[in-house]
C-alpha positions in Angstrom: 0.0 0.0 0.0 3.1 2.4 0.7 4.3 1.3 -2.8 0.5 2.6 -4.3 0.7 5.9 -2.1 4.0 6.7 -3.5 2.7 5.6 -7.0 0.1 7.9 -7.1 2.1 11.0 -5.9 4.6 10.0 -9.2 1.5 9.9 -11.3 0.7 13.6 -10.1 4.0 14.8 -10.2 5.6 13.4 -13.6 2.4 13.8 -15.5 1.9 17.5 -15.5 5.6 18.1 -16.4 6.1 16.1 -18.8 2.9 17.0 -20.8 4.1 21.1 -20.5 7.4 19.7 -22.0 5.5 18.0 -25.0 3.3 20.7 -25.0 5.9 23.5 -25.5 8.0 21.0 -27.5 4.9 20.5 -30.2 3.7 23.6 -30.0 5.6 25.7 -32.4 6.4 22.9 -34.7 3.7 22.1 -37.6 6.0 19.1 -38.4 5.4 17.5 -35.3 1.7 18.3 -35.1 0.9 17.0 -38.4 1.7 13.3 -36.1 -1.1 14.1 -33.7 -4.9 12.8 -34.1 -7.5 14.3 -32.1 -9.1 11.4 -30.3 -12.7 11.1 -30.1 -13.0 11.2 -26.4 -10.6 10.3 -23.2 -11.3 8.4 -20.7 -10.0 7.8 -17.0 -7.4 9.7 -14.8 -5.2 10.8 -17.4 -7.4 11.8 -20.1 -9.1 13.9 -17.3 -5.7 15.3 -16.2 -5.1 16.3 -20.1 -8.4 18.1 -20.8 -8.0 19.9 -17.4 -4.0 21.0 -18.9 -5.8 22.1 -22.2 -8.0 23.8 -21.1 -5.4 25.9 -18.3 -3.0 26.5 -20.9 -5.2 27.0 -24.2 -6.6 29.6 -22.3 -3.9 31.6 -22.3 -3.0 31.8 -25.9 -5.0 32.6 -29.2 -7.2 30.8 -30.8 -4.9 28.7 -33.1 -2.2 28.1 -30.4 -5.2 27.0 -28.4 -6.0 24.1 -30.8 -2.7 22.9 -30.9 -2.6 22.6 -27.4 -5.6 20.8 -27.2 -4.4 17.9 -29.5 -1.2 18.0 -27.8 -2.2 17.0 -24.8 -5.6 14.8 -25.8 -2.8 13.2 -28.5 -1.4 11.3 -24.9 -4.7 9.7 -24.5 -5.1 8.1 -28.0 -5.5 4.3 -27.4 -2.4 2.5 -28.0 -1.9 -1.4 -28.7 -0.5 -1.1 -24.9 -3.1 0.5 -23.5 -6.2 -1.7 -24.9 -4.0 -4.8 -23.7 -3.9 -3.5 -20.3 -7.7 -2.5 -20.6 -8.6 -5.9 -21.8 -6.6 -7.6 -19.1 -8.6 -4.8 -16.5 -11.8 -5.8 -17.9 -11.4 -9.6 -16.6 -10.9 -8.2 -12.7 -13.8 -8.7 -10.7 -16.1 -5.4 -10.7 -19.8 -4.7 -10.5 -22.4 -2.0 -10.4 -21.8 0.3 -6.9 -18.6 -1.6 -6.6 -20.7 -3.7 -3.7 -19.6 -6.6 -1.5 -22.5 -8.2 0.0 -22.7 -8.4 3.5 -22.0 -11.9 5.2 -25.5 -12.1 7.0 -26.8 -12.2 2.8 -25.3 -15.7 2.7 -26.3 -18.7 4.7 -25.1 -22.4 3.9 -24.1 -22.8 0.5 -26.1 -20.3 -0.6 -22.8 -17.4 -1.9 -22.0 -15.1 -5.1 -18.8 -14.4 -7.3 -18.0 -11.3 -4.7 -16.9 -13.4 -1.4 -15.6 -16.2 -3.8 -13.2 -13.7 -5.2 -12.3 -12.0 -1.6 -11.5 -16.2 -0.7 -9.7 -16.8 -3.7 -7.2 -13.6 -3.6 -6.7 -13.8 0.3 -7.0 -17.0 1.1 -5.8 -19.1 -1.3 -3.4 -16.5 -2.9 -2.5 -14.7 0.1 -2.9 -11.3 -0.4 -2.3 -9.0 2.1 -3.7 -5.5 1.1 -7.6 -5.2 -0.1 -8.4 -1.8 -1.7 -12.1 -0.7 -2.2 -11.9 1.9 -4.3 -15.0 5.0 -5.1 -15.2 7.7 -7.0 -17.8 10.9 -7.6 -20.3 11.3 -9.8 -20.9 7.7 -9.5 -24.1 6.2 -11.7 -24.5 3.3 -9.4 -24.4 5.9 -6.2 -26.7 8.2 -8.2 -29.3 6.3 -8.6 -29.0 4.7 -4.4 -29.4 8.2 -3.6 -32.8 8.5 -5.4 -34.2 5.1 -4.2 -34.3 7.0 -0.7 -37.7 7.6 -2.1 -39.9 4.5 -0.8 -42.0 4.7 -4.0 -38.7 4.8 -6.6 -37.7 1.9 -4.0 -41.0 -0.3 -4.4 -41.1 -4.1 -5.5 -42.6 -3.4 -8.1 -40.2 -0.8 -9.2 -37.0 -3.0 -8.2 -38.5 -5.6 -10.5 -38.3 -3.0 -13.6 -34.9 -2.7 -13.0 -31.7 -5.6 -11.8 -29.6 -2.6 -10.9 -32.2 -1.2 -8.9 -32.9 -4.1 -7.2 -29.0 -4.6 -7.1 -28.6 -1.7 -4.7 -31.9 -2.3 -2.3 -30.5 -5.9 -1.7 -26.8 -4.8 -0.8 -26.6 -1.0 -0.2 -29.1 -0.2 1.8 -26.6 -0.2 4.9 -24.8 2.6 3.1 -28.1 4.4 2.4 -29.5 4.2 5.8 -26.2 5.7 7.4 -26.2 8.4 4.5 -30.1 9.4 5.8 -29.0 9.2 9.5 -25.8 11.2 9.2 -28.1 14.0 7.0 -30.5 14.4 9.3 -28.4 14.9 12.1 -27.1 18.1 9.9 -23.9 16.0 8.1 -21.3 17.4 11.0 -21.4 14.2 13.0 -18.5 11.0 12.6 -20.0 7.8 11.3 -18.5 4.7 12.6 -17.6 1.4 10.9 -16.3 -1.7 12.1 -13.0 -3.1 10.8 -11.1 -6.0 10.9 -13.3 -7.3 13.8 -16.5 -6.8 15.7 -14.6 -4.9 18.4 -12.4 -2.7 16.3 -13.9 0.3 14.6 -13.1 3.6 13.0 -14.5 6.9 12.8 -14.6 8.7 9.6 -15.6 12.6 9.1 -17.1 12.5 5.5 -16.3 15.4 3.4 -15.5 18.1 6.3 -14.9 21.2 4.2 -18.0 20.2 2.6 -16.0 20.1 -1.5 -18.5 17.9 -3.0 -22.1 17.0 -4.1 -24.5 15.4 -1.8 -24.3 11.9 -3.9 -20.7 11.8 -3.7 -21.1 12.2 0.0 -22.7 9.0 -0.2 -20.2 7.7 -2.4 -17.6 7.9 0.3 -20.0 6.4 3.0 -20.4 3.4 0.6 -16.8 2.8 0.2 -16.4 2.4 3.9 -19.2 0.5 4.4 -17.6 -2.0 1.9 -14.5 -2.1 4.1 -17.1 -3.4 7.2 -18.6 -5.9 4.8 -15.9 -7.3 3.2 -14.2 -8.0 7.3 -18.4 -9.9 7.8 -16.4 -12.9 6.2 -15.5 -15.8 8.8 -12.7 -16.8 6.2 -11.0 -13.6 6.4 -11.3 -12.9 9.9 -8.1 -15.2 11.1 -5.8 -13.1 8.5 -7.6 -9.7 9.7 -7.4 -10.3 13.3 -3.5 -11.4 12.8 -2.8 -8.6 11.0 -1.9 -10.8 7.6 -4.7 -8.9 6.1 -5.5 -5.1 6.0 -8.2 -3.7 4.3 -8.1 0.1 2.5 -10.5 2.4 1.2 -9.6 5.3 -1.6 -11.8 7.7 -3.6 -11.1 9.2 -6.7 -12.3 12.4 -7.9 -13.0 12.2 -11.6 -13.1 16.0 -12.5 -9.9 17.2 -10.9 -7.9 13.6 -11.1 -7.2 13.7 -7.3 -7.0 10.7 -5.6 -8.0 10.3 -1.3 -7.0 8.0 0.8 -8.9 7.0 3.8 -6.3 7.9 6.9 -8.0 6.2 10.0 -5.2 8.3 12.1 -7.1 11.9 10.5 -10.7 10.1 10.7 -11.3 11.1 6.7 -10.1 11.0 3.0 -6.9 12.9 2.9 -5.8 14.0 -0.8 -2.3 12.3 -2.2 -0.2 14.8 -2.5 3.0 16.6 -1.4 1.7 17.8 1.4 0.5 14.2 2.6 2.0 11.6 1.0 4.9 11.1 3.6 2.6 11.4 6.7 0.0 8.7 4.7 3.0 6.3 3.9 4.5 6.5 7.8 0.8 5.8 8.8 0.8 2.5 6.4 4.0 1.3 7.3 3.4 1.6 11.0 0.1 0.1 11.0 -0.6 -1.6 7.7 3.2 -3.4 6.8 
């Protein structure tokens, strides 16, 4: 997990400069333009981190330059023979609609899904150590939970117009009903989640300088409450309680490309950055390694 931490603060730092390089490289040179293609559209971290450059730089230049900066820095997002292998080989990970891991209590006898098979399968039998939920804003899946607060939306009859719907009554519900809670009592108060045991928990302050929208708010519940579910598993809980297992919880912003990590030692999602990064890594190593 230190290794990620320190990832993402290379991803930050190398990406910016070296795109202003290319940028200023290309920018004067037709020759070299004449090479780039405008994709259609970019997708993910980077191709939100190049739009968000072309726009702060083509800004400040004319009209022409400003084009030329533009496919300059979308020209870095172009699919490439590497990158669709890697998205193919992403594709076949295990993901689902809300990112959701069913609660324990949804599984009795042999009754189970692909979700705890998966969490038995990577810890257990292939003895991973570190278990990263991961969440991110403006969330479809979240979107949509926070309208089924509405009984009616929320109906059988509704759910059974709808899988995802009834996808996110059956297993994120919990997440909902501490979103409702923690609203009515004004959104100021720490929610607590139980970790790697039923007598460990942790407090978390969701979105204190109140930054984003009310369903990312609930976005960031959810992803804890995924950490408390996925430590509901009797199979994981002699590698949690020994500390052979740890479980993690970041949130991605998709409009800025900033990346949080829940600190449990700050009680909230902390950004990666410089000012953080070495504080974060200590805080893994010491309790997380």
């Amino acid at each position: 997990m230190e290794r990620i931490l320190r990832g993402i603060m290379r991803y930050r730092n190398t990406t910016r400069e070296q795109m202003v390089k290319e940028f200023q490289r290309v920018r004067d040179n037709p020759e070299l333009r004449k090479s780039y293609q405008r994709p259609k559209r970019s997708n993910g971290p980077k191709g939100v981190r190049m739009a968000k450059l072309a726009v702060d730089t083509g800004i400040k230049v004319d009209l022409t330059r400003g084009y030329s900066t533009e496919e300059v820095c979308y020209a870095q997002v172009i699919p490439t023979k590497d990158c669709l292998e890697e998205a193919e080989v992403f594709a076949e990970k295990l993901r689902n609609a809300g990112n959701l891991i069913p609660h324990a209590h949804h599984f009795q006898d042999e009754h189970f899904s692909c979700e705890p098979a998966a969490l038995e399968l990577g810890c257990v039998v292939n003895d991973i150590r570190h278990i990263i939920v991961c969440g991110h804003s403006d969330c479809k899946a979240m979107n949509l939970l926070y309208k089924l607060r509405d009984p009616d939306f929320a109906s059988k009859n509704n759910r059974r117009l709808s899988s995802l719907r009834s996808w996110l009554c059956t297993h994120a519900t919990t997440s909902l009903e501490k979103f409702l809670e923690w609203r009515e009592k004004g959104m100021h108060d720490p929610l607590i989640f139980y970790s790697e045991s039923g007598l460990r928990r942790f407090v978390a302050y969701i979105d204190p300088d109140n930054q984003f929208a009310i369903e990312d708010k609930l976005s960031q519940i959810n992803t804890l409450q995924q950490v408390s579910n996925i430590a509901s598993y009797g199979f994981l809980k002699p590698r949690l309680e020994s500390h052979d297992l740890h479980i993690h919880a970041l949130w991605f912003d998709i409009y800025t490309g900033d990346i949080y990590y829940f600190s449990r030692g700050s009680k909230r999602f902390v950004p990666v950055d410089e000012q953080s990064v070495e504080k974060l890594a200590e805080e893994v190593k010491r309790y997380y390694s």
